[in-house]
Structure formats: C-alpha cells, structure tokens
C-alpha positions in Angstrom: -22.9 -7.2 -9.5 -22.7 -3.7 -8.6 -22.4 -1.0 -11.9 -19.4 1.2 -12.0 -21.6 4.1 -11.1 -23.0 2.3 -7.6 -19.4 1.5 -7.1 -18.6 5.2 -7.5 -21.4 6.2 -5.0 -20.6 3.6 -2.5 -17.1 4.8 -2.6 -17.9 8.8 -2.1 -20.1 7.4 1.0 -16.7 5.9 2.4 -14.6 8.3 1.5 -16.9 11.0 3.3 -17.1 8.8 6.7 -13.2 8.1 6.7 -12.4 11.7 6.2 -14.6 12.4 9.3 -12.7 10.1 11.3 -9.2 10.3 10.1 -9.4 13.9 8.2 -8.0 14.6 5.3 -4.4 14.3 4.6 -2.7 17.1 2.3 0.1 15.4 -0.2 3.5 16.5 0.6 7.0 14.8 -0.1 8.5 12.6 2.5 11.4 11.4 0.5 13.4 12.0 -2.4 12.4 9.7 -5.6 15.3 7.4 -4.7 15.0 7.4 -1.0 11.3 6.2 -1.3 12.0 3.6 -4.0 14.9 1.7 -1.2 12.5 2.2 1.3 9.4 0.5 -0.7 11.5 -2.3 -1.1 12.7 -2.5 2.3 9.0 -2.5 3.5 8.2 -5.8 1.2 7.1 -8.7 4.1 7.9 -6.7 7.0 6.7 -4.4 9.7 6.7 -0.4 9.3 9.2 -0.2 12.5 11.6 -2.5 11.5 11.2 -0.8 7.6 12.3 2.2 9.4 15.0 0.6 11.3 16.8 -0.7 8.4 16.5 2.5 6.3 18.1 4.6 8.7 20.6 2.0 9.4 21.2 2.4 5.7 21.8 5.8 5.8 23.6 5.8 8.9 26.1 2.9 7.0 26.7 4.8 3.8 26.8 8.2 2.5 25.3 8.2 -0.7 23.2 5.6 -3.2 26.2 5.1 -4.9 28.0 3.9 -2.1 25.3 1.4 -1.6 24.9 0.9 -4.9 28.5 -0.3 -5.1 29.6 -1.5 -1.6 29.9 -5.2 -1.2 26.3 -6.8 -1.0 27.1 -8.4 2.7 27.6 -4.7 3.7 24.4 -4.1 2.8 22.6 -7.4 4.0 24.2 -6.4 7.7 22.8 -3.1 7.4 18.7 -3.9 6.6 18.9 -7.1 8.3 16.3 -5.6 10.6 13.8 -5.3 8.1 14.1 -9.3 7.5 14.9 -11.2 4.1 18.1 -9.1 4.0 19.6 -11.5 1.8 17.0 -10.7 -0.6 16.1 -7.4 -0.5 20.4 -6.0 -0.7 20.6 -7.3 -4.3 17.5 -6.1 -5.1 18.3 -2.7 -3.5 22.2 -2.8 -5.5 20.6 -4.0 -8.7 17.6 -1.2 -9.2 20.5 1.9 -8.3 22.5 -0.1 -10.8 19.6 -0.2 -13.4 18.8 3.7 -13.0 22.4 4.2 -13.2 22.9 2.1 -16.5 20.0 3.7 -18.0 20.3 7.2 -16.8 23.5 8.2 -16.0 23.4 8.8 -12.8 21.3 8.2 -9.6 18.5 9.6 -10.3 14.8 9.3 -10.6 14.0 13.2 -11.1 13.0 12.9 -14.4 10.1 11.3 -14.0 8.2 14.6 -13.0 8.4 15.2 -16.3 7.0 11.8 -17.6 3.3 10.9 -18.1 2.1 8.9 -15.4 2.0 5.6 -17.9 5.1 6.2 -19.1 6.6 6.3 -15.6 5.2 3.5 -14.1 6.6 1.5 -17.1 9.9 2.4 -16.6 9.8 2.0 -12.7 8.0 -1.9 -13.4 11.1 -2.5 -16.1 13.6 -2.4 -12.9 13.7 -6.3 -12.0 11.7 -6.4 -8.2 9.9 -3.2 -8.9 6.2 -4.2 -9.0 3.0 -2.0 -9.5 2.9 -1.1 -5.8 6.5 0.2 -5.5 6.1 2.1 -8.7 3.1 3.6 -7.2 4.1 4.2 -4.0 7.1 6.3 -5.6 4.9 8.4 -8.1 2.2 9.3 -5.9 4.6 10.1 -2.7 7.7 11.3 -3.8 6.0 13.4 -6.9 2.3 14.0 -6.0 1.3 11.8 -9.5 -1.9 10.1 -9.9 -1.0 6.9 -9.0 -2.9 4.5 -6.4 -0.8 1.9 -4.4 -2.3 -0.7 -3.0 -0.7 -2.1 0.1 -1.9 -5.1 2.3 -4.2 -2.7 4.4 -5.9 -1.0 1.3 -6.2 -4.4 -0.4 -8.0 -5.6 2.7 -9.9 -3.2 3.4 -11.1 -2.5 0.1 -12.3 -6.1 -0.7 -14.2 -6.3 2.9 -15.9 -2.5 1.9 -16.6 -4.4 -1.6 -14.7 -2.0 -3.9 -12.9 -4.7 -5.7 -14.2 -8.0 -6.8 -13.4 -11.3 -3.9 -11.9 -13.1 -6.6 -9.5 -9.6 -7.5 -5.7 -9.8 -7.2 -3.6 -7.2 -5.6 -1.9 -5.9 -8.3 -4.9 -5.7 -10.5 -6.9 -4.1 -8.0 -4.2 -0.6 -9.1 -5.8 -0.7 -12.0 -9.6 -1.6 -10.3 -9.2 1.2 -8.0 -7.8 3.8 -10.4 -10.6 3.5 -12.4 -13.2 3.8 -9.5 -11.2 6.6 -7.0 -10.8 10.4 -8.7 -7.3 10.7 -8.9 -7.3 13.8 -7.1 -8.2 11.5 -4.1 -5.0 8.9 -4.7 -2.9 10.5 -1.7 -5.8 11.3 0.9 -7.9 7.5 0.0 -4.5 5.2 0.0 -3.4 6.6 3.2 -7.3 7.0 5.2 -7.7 3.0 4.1 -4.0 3.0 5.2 -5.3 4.4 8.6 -8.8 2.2 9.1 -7.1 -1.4 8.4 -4.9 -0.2 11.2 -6.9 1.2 13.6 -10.1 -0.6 13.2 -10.4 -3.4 10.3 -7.7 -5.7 11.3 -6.5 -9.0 9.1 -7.2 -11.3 12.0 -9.7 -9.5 14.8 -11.5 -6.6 13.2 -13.2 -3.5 15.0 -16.3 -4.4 13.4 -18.6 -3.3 16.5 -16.6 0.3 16.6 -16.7 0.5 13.0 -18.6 3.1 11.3 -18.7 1.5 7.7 -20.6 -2.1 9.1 -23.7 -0.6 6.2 -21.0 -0.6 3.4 -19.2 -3.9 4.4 -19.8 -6.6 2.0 -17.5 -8.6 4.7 -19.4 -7.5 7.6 -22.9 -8.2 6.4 -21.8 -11.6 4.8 -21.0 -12.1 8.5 -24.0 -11.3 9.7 -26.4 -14.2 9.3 -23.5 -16.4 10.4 -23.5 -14.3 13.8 -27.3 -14.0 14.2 -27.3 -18.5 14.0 -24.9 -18.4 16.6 -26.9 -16.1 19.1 -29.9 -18.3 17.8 -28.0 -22.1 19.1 -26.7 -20.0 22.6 -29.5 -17.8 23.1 -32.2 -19.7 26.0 -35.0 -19.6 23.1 -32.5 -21.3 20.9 -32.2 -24.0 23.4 -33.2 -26.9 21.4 -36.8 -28.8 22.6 
C-alpha cells in the first residue's frame, strides 16, 4: 500500500498532466449560496442538461425561494420534472428552504462565509437530503472554501488513478481526498477530474489509448496483463499447436 507521501507525489504528477490538458480553472461564483444548494439537489441521478433544464424552469415558475419554498409541492414537481425523480427531489427542495428558514430567519445561507469550514459543512449535512457532496459543492462554489466534492466523475476517476483505496466509499473518499489534495487545489482538481472522466475516462468505454495518465492508472495497468493474454490467444503465434 502506497504511503501518504507516494500518494501525494503521484497526485502532483496528475495534477501537473491534467492542468496541461485542461488548464487551470480560476474559482469564481456561479451561484448564490441558495441557488447552488437547489441546483445540487436537482443534479442528484440525473444528467447536467436536464439539471439545467429544471433549474431554469424553476426560476422561470417562481420568483423567489420563498415562493418555492411555500408553493404547493405539485407546483414544484411540474416544474423540475425534467431533471427526473421530481416527486422526490420538490420535498426535498421545500423542506431544506424550510430548514434554513426555521433556523435562520430568513432564506439565507450567507452566513456561512463567516463560519469555519467544519462548522459549515455540519450545519449544511444537518438539513435532511443534504449529504457531504451537496455541502461541498455549495462551500467550495458558491464561497471559494476548502471543501472537495466528490461527484461520480471524480469518484471514478480517482479510484482508476488509485488515489483512493478500491474498497473506498464515495462519501468517505471527501475526507480521503481532502487529506491528500492541498486545499488551495479543491476548485481547479474537482473540476479538471470533472473534465477527464468526461472527455476521456468514461464509466463504460474509457479513452484509455488517448489518455495521457495510462503510467498512473492503477485501473489501466490492472488491465493490462488481461489485454496482453488476449493478443496472446488471437495473435498467429498464439495459435494453439
């Protein structure tokens, strides 16, 4: 088993080859705190277009949060049905506005800029369907704190690359990850892994032959004498006498 120190090397090696092919993004807000914590839980089991679609049907629909926060939940199940599991994800959506309101106030999230990191995540994970991945993705994006989300394509990715353990879940790989990424690197390494499980290391066919990590990939060179037995039985000196 590789030491936390080898695992830090191999992951400045990756790091270093997926900023050469995918740059290096710069963290900037997309959303406001609330905005991104709807449209996290809007993107659970679904694609990024049909995310999309059903946020700014949302927004098109209703006003405000509170609107949605207090409109009848079938109003809101019509309105993100795109995204799938509608019937689902409107109570969820009505029931963490009506959490921040209960505890709060108001809608808002803004005061978690002023929170520790640990702090915030807590109170985010205390909202019933907010998991470690929507807490994330809401500190990290929508105030620039160093929190790691780990979505399907950085889970993926980072178990083929062997930066978490096989046998490592999703949500603890936050905390697996965390500990092995400088924090400073959060925003730029969730979204370049982000950018390679799309483009190249796919769940079901991946790029391996265009891919310049194959020397890092604890997936690829598993694969490998698998591949080489198969050119063996096919090949004409593998022809069997």
């Amino acid at each position: 088993m590789a030491t936390q120190a080898a695992l830090r090397e191999k992951y400045r090696r990756i790091s270093a080859k997926l900023i050469a092919l995918y740059g290096k993004p710069e963290w900037k807000p997309r959303y406001a705190p609330i905005d991104e914590l709807v449209d996290c839980i809007l993107s659970q089991s679904t694609t990024d277009a049909n995310r999309d679609r059903a946020f700014a049907a949302l927004k098109a629909r209703f006003p405000d949060w509170e609107s949605v926060r207090d409109a009848p939940t079938e109003a809101v199940v019509e309105a993100i049905r795109p995204a799938g599991l509608a019937n689902q994800k409107a109570p969820r959506i009505q029931n963490a506005l009506r959490h921040i309101t209960r505890e709060r106030g108001s809608l808002t999230l803004d005061f978690l800029a002023e929170m520790e990191t640990e702090a915030a995540k807590a109170w985010l994970t205390a909202i019933d369907g907010v998991g470690p991945k929507t807490a994330a993705i809401v500190l990290c994006f929508a105030f620039g704190k160093p929190a790691f989300p780990v979505d399907t394509h950085v889970y993926r990715v980072s178990k083929r690359l062997g930066l978490i353990g096989e046998k490592v879940s999703a949500e603890a790989a936050h905390a697996e990850l965390e500990a092995l990424i400088p924090p400073e690197e959060y925003y730029p390494a969730h979204l370049n892994l982000i950018a390679h499980g799309r483009a190249l290391c796919r769940a079901r066919k991946p790029h391996c032959e265009r891919c310049p990590l194959t020397d890092e990939c604890r997936h690829f060179q598993a694969s490998q004498p698998i591949a080489a037995q198969a050119r063996q039985r096919t090949s004409p000196e593998g022809i069997a006498r």
